[in-house]
N, C-alpha and C positions, 0 to 999 in steps of 0.2 A: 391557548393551551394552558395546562395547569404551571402554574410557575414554581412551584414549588418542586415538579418532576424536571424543573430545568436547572435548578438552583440547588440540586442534592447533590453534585462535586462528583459523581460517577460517571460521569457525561466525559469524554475527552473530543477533543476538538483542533483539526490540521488544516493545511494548506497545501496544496498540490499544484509550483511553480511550472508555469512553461518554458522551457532551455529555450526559446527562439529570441531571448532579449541578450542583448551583451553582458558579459561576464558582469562586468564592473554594476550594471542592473542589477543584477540577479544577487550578487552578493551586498548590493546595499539594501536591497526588500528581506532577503533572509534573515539578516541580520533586525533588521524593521519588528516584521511579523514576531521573530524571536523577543524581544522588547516588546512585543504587547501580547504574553503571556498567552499563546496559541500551544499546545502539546508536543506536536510534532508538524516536520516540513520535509517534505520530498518529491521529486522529480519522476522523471517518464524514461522508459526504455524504448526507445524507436531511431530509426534512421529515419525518419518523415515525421514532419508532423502531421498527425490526422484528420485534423481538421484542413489542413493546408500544407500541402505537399511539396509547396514552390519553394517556402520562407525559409531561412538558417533555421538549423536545429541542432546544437550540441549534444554529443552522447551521454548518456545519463551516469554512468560511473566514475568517470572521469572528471565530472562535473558534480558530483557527489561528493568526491574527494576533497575539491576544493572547495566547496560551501561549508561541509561538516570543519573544516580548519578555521570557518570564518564566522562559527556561531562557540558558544560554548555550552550551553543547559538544552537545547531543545531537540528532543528526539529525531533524528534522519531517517530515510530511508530512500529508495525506489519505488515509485508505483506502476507497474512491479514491471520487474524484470522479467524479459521474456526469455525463458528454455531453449526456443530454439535459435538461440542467437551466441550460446557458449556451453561447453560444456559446464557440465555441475561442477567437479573438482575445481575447474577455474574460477566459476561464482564463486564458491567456496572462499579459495583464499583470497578473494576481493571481498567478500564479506568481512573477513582475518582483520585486513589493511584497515579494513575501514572502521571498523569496531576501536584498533589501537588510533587510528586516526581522530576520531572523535572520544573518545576517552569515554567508551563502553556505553554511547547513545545511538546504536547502529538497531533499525528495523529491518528484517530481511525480508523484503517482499519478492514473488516467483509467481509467475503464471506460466500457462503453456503456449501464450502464442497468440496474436488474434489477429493482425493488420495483416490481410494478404497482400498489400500493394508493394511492402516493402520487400516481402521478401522475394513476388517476382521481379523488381527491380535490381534487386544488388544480389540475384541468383544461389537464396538459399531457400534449401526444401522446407513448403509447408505440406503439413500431410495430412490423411483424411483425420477427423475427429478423433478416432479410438486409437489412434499412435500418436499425438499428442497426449492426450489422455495418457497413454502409458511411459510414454517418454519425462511426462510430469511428475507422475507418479516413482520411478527410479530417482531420478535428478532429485526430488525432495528428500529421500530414505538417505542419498547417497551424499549430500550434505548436511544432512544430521547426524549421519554418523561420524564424518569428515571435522565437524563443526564441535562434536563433543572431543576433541584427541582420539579416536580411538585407529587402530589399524585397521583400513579395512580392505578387505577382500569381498567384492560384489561381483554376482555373477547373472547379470537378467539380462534381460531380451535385445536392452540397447546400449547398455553402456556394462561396462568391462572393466572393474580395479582389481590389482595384487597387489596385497603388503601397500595400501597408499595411507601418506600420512604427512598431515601439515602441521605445521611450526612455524611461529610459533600457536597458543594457543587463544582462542578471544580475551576479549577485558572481562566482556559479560559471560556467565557460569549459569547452568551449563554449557551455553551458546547465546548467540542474540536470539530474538523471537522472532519467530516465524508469520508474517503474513502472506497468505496463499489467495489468488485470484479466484472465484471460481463461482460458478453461475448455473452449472447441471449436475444432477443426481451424484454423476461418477467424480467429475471433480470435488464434490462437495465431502464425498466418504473420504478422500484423501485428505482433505480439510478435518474433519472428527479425526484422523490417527494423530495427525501431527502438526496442524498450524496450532498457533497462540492467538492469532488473529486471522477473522474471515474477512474478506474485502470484497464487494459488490457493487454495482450499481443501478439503476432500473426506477421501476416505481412503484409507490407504495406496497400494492399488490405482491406484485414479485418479489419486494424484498421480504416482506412479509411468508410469502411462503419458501420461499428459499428457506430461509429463516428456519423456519418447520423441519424443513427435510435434512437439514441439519441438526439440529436435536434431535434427530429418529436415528440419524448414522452414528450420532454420541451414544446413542441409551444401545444399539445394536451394538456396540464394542465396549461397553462397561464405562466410556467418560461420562464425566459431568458436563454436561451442555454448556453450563458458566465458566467453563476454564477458559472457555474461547469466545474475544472479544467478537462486536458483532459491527462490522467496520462499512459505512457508506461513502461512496464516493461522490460528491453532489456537482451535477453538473444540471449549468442553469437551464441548457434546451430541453435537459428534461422532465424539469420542474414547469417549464413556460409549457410543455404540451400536456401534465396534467393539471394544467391550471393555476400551477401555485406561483408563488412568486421569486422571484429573483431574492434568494436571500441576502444580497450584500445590497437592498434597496432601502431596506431600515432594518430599527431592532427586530420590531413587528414581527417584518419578512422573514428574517433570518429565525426568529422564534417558532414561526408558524411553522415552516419548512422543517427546524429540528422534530415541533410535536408529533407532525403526522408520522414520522418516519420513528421515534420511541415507539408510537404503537405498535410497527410493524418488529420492534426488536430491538432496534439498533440501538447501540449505546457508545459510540463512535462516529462523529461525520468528519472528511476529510473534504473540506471543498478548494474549488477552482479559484485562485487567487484573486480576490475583487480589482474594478478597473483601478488605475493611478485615479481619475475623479470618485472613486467608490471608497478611499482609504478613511477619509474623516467619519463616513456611516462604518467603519471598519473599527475606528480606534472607539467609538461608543459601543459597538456591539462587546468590543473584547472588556470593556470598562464595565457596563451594564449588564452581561450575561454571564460570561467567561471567567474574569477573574472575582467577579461580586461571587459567582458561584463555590469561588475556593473559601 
Protein backbone atom coordinates (compact mmCIF):
# COMPACT_ATOMS: atom_id res chain seq x y z
CA UNK A 1 0.00 0.00 0.00
CA UNK A 2 0.95 3.56 -0.50
CA UNK A 3 2.79 4.43 2.80
CA UNK A 4 2.35 7.65 2.82
CA UNK A 5 -1.70 7.16 2.99
CA UNK A 6 -0.72 5.30 6.21
CA UNK A 7 1.76 7.77 7.67
CA UNK A 8 -0.76 11.01 7.18
CA UNK A 9 -1.84 10.88 11.30
CA UNK A 10 -5.74 10.76 10.13
CA UNK A 11 -5.78 7.07 10.46
CA UNK A 12 -6.71 6.23 14.27
CA UNK A 13 -6.14 2.93 15.49
CA UNK A 14 -7.83 0.48 18.79
CA UNK A 15 -7.95 -2.59 20.30
CA UNK A 16 -10.93 -4.57 21.32
CA UNK A 17 -10.00 -6.73 24.77
CA UNK A 18 -11.80 -10.02 25.42
CA UNK A 19 -13.25 -9.90 29.26
CA UNK A 20 -12.72 -13.82 29.50
CA UNK A 21 -9.09 -13.18 31.02
CA UNK A 22 -8.81 -12.29 34.80
CA UNK A 23 -9.21 -8.99 35.87
CA UNK A 24 -5.63 -8.47 37.00
CA UNK A 25 -4.85 -9.54 32.80
CA UNK A 26 -6.83 -7.41 31.58
CA UNK A 27 -5.89 -4.38 33.50
CA UNK A 28 -2.06 -5.16 32.94
CA UNK A 29 -2.70 -5.40 28.79
CA UNK A 30 -4.89 -2.12 29.02
CA UNK A 31 -2.61 -0.37 30.59
CA UNK A 32 0.28 -2.09 28.04
CA UNK A 33 -1.64 -1.21 24.79
CA UNK A 34 -2.17 2.19 26.49
CA UNK A 35 1.76 2.80 26.59
CA UNK A 36 2.26 1.91 23.07
CA UNK A 37 0.42 4.72 21.84
CA UNK A 38 -3.01 2.73 20.37
CA UNK A 39 -6.11 5.53 20.33
CA UNK A 40 -8.60 3.77 21.88
CA UNK A 41 -9.54 0.38 23.86
CA UNK A 42 -12.80 -1.23 24.63
CA UNK A 43 -14.63 -4.12 25.48
CA UNK A 44 -17.82 -6.40 24.47
CA UNK A 45 -21.47 -6.40 25.78
CA UNK A 46 -22.53 -10.11 26.16
CA UNK A 47 -23.27 -12.52 28.71
CA UNK A 48 -21.49 -15.19 26.44
CA UNK A 49 -18.79 -15.22 24.67
CA UNK A 50 -19.40 -15.69 20.98
CA UNK A 51 -17.05 -17.40 19.94
CA UNK A 52 -17.12 -19.72 23.01
CA UNK A 53 -20.06 -19.89 25.05
CA UNK A 54 -18.58 -22.20 27.90
CA UNK A 55 -15.38 -19.91 29.03
CA UNK A 56 -15.91 -16.92 31.92
CA UNK A 57 -17.07 -13.81 30.63
CA UNK A 58 -17.18 -10.57 32.60
CA UNK A 59 -19.91 -8.01 31.82
CA UNK A 60 -18.56 -5.19 29.88
CA UNK A 61 -19.71 -2.10 31.98
CA UNK A 62 -18.61 -2.97 34.96
CA UNK A 63 -15.52 -3.85 33.68
CA UNK A 64 -15.30 -0.81 31.87
CA UNK A 65 -15.42 1.00 35.01
CA UNK A 66 -12.59 -0.54 36.30
CA UNK A 67 -10.13 -0.51 33.24
CA UNK A 68 -11.00 3.25 32.31
CA UNK A 69 -9.72 3.92 36.39
CA UNK A 70 -6.57 2.02 35.36
CA UNK A 71 -5.41 3.79 32.08
CA UNK A 72 -5.28 7.65 32.01
CA UNK A 73 -5.00 9.16 28.13
CA UNK A 74 -6.52 6.51 26.00
CA UNK A 75 -9.98 6.80 24.76
CA UNK A 76 -12.69 3.79 26.17
CA UNK A 77 -15.51 2.62 25.15
CA UNK A 78 -17.94 -0.66 24.67
CA UNK A 79 -18.09 -2.41 21.56
CA UNK A 80 -20.96 -1.70 21.59
CA UNK A 81 -23.54 -2.15 23.91
CA UNK A 82 -26.35 -3.92 23.24
CA UNK A 83 -30.19 -2.07 23.44
CA UNK A 84 -31.71 -4.99 24.28
CA UNK A 85 -30.08 -5.76 27.40
CA UNK A 86 -31.02 -2.08 29.33
CA UNK A 87 -32.93 0.37 28.99
CA UNK A 88 -31.55 3.66 27.32
CA UNK A 89 -32.07 6.18 30.39
CA UNK A 90 -29.88 3.52 32.34
CA UNK A 91 -27.15 3.36 29.40
CA UNK A 92 -27.46 6.88 29.81
CA UNK A 93 -26.28 7.45 33.27
CA UNK A 94 -23.64 4.74 32.96
CA UNK A 95 -22.44 6.63 30.13
CA UNK A 96 -22.57 9.86 32.90
CA UNK A 97 -20.39 7.59 35.46
CA UNK A 98 -18.20 6.79 33.18
CA UNK A 99 -17.41 9.76 31.25
CA UNK A 100 -16.53 11.44 35.05
CA UNK A 101 -14.77 8.13 35.60
CA UNK A 102 -12.25 8.45 33.04
CA UNK A 103 -12.00 12.16 33.09
CA UNK A 104 -14.05 12.80 29.79
CA UNK A 105 -12.43 9.70 27.47
CA UNK A 106 -15.81 7.82 27.45
CA UNK A 107 -16.89 6.35 23.54
CA UNK A 108 -20.45 5.51 23.71
CA UNK A 109 -21.04 2.69 21.61
CA UNK A 110 -24.88 1.16 21.13
CA UNK A 111 -26.03 -1.37 18.84
CA UNK A 112 -29.44 -3.05 18.61
CA UNK A 113 -28.75 -6.60 19.53
CA UNK A 114 -27.25 -9.61 17.48
CA UNK A 115 -26.32 -12.86 19.70
CA UNK A 116 -29.57 -14.82 19.80
CA UNK A 117 -28.02 -17.49 21.94
CA UNK A 118 -27.89 -15.30 24.86
CA UNK A 119 -30.74 -13.88 24.93
CA UNK A 120 -32.57 -17.27 24.77
CA UNK A 121 -30.49 -18.49 27.48
CA UNK A 122 -30.92 -15.82 30.22
CA UNK A 123 -34.67 -15.28 28.91
CA UNK A 124 -34.69 -11.83 27.38
CA UNK A 125 -36.75 -10.99 24.21
CA UNK A 126 -35.07 -10.72 20.87
CA UNK A 127 -37.41 -9.55 18.17
CA UNK A 128 -37.91 -9.67 14.64
CA UNK A 129 -35.40 -7.13 12.83
CA UNK A 130 -37.67 -4.00 12.31
CA UNK A 131 -38.38 -3.70 16.43
CA UNK A 132 -34.86 -3.83 16.97
CA UNK A 133 -34.43 -1.45 14.38
CA UNK A 134 -36.98 0.71 15.99
CA UNK A 135 -36.14 0.09 19.58
CA UNK A 136 -32.39 1.41 18.39
CA UNK A 137 -33.52 3.96 16.83
CA UNK A 138 -35.68 5.57 20.26
CA UNK A 139 -32.85 4.45 22.76
CA UNK A 140 -30.27 6.60 20.62
CA UNK A 141 -32.82 9.95 20.30
CA UNK A 142 -33.49 9.13 23.90
CA UNK A 143 -29.84 9.23 25.14
CA UNK A 144 -28.84 12.23 23.20
CA UNK A 145 -31.08 14.03 24.56
CA UNK A 146 -30.73 12.58 28.16
CA UNK A 147 -26.85 12.85 27.45
CA UNK A 148 -26.98 16.71 26.35
CA UNK A 149 -28.88 17.92 30.12
CA UNK A 150 -31.90 18.51 28.70
CA UNK A 151 -35.46 17.53 30.19
CA UNK A 152 -36.97 15.14 28.35
CA UNK A 153 -40.30 14.18 27.72
CA UNK A 154 -40.43 11.21 24.91
CA UNK A 155 -43.28 9.65 23.67
CA UNK A 156 -42.60 6.60 20.91
CA UNK A 157 -43.58 3.30 20.38
CA UNK A 158 -41.22 1.58 22.96
CA UNK A 159 -40.05 3.62 25.49
CA UNK A 160 -41.85 6.28 27.50
CA UNK A 161 -39.95 9.52 29.48
CA UNK A 162 -41.84 12.52 31.65
CA UNK A 163 -39.84 15.41 32.86
CA UNK A 164 -36.52 12.74 32.92
CA UNK A 165 -33.29 14.23 33.73
CA UNK A 166 -29.91 13.20 34.83
CA UNK A 167 -27.25 14.86 36.85
CA UNK A 168 -24.88 15.29 37.10
CA UNK A 169 -23.94 16.34 33.59
CA UNK A 170 -20.72 14.53 31.18
CA UNK A 171 -17.16 15.79 31.38
CA UNK A 172 -17.31 15.77 27.56
CA UNK A 173 -19.69 18.71 25.93
CA UNK A 174 -22.01 18.30 24.32
CA UNK A 175 -22.00 14.63 25.39
CA UNK A 176 -19.43 11.79 24.71
CA UNK A 177 -19.60 10.53 20.97
CA UNK A 178 -21.51 8.49 19.64
CA UNK A 179 -20.63 5.14 18.09
CA UNK A 180 -23.50 3.20 16.57
CA UNK A 181 -23.24 -0.59 15.28
CA UNK A 182 -24.91 -0.85 12.18
CA UNK A 183 -24.60 -3.09 9.02
CA UNK A 184 -28.20 -2.31 6.79
CA UNK A 185 -29.75 0.40 5.05
CA UNK A 186 -32.24 1.23 8.08
CA UNK A 187 -29.61 1.14 10.85
CA UNK A 188 -27.38 2.91 8.77
CA UNK A 189 -29.92 6.19 8.29
CA UNK A 190 -29.92 6.17 12.15
CA UNK A 191 -26.09 6.36 11.82
CA UNK A 192 -26.33 9.74 9.30
CA UNK A 193 -28.72 11.60 12.05
CA UNK A 194 -26.64 11.03 15.06
CA UNK A 195 -23.57 8.71 15.42
CA UNK A 196 -20.04 10.55 15.48
CA UNK A 197 -18.71 7.16 14.65
CA UNK A 198 -19.84 4.22 12.29
CA UNK A 199 -18.70 0.80 13.41
CA UNK A 200 -18.77 -2.16 11.11
CA UNK A 201 -17.28 -5.16 10.26
CA UNK A 202 -17.30 -7.57 6.99
CA UNK A 203 -15.10 -7.48 3.95
CA UNK A 204 -13.58 -5.27 1.83
CA UNK A 205 -16.72 -5.36 -0.36
CA UNK A 206 -19.30 -4.71 2.15
CA UNK A 207 -17.47 -2.30 4.01
CA UNK A 208 -17.01 -0.49 1.00
CA UNK A 209 -20.44 -0.34 0.11
CA UNK A 210 -22.04 0.09 3.33
CA UNK A 211 -19.71 2.92 3.30
CA UNK A 212 -21.77 4.31 0.16
CA UNK A 213 -25.02 3.98 1.50
CA UNK A 214 -23.99 5.90 4.19
CA UNK A 215 -22.92 8.99 2.54
CA UNK A 216 -26.37 8.85 0.48
CA UNK A 217 -28.34 8.88 4.02
CA UNK A 218 -25.90 12.00 5.02
CA UNK A 219 -26.35 13.97 1.76
CA UNK A 220 -30.46 12.83 1.98
CA UNK A 221 -30.51 14.88 5.53
CA UNK A 222 -28.19 17.71 4.78
CA UNK A 223 -24.85 16.18 6.85
CA UNK A 224 -21.51 16.07 5.83
CA UNK A 225 -20.66 12.50 5.15
CA UNK A 226 -16.97 13.55 7.00
CA UNK A 227 -18.53 14.44 10.36
CA UNK A 228 -18.80 10.81 10.79
CA UNK A 229 -15.78 8.57 11.52
CA UNK A 230 -15.73 5.41 9.46
CA UNK A 231 -14.80 2.64 12.11
CA UNK A 232 -13.77 -1.16 11.22
CA UNK A 233 -13.69 -3.78 13.49
CA UNK A 234 -10.86 -6.40 12.33
CA UNK A 235 -11.40 -9.71 12.98
CA UNK A 236 -8.65 -12.12 11.87
CA UNK A 237 -11.27 -15.12 10.58
CA UNK A 238 -12.31 -12.59 8.37
CA UNK A 239 -9.33 -11.41 6.95
CA UNK A 240 -8.06 -15.30 6.67
CA UNK A 241 -11.41 -16.02 4.52
CA UNK A 242 -10.70 -13.30 2.15
CA UNK A 243 -7.44 -14.07 1.98
CA UNK A 244 -5.63 -11.53 3.74
CA UNK A 245 -3.42 -11.85 6.49
CA UNK A 246 -3.55 -11.98 10.07
CA UNK A 247 -2.52 -8.59 10.69
CA UNK A 248 -0.73 -8.82 14.10
CA UNK A 249 1.78 -11.44 11.83
CA UNK A 250 4.08 -8.34 10.91
CA UNK A 251 4.26 -4.79 10.00
CA UNK A 252 3.60 -5.97 6.32
CA UNK A 253 0.38 -7.76 7.53
CA UNK A 254 -0.99 -5.33 9.50
CA UNK A 255 -0.21 -2.66 6.65
CA UNK A 256 -1.73 -4.59 4.09
CA UNK A 257 -4.90 -5.25 5.96
CA UNK A 258 -5.12 -1.29 6.82
CA UNK A 259 -4.67 -0.56 2.92
CA UNK A 260 -7.32 -2.61 1.40
CA UNK A 261 -9.86 -1.49 3.89
CA UNK A 262 -8.60 2.87 3.26
CA UNK A 263 -9.91 2.06 -0.02
CA UNK A 264 -13.06 0.71 0.99
CA UNK A 265 -13.31 4.17 3.40
CA UNK A 266 -12.51 3.46 6.56
CA UNK A 267 -10.36 5.68 8.44
CA UNK A 268 -10.57 3.85 11.68
CA UNK A 269 -9.55 0.01 12.61
CA UNK A 270 -10.35 -1.25 15.94
CA UNK A 271 -8.76 -4.74 16.01
CA UNK A 272 -8.90 -8.03 18.19
CA UNK A 273 -6.21 -7.95 20.58
CA UNK A 274 -2.99 -9.84 19.23
CA UNK A 275 -1.83 -13.29 20.97
CA UNK A 276 0.58 -12.74 24.30
CA UNK A 277 3.34 -14.46 21.46
CA UNK A 278 1.96 -11.71 18.96
CA UNK A 279 2.87 -8.57 21.48
CA UNK A 280 6.67 -8.07 20.15
CA UNK A 281 5.34 -7.89 16.19
CA UNK A 282 2.73 -5.56 18.20
CA UNK A 283 5.24 -3.21 19.86
CA UNK A 284 6.93 -2.74 16.19
CA UNK A 285 3.84 -2.23 14.39
CA UNK A 286 2.86 0.58 17.04
CA UNK A 287 6.77 1.86 16.80
CA UNK A 288 6.76 1.59 12.95
CA UNK A 289 3.13 2.59 11.84
CA UNK A 290 1.36 4.14 14.58
CA UNK A 291 3.09 6.36 16.40
CA UNK A 292 6.08 7.19 13.30
CA UNK A 293 2.55 8.13 11.83
CA UNK A 294 1.97 10.94 14.55
Amino acid sequence: MNGERLMNGDIRFGICTDQAEPYAVLADRWRYFEELGFDSLWDCDHFLRPSDPSCPYFEGWTLLAALAARTSRIRVGVLVSSNTFRHPALLAQQAITLDHISEGRLELGLGAGWFREEHERFGIPFDDPPVLVGKFREAVEIIDSLLRGRTTTYDGRYYRLQDARLRPRPVQSPRPPFTLGAHRPRMLKVCARLADRWNSYGTVEEMARRNRLLDEACLEIGRDPAEITRSFYVWVSVMKAQGLPDPWASSDAFSEVVGRYLDAGVNEFIFDQPLPEQFGIAERIASEVIRAGR
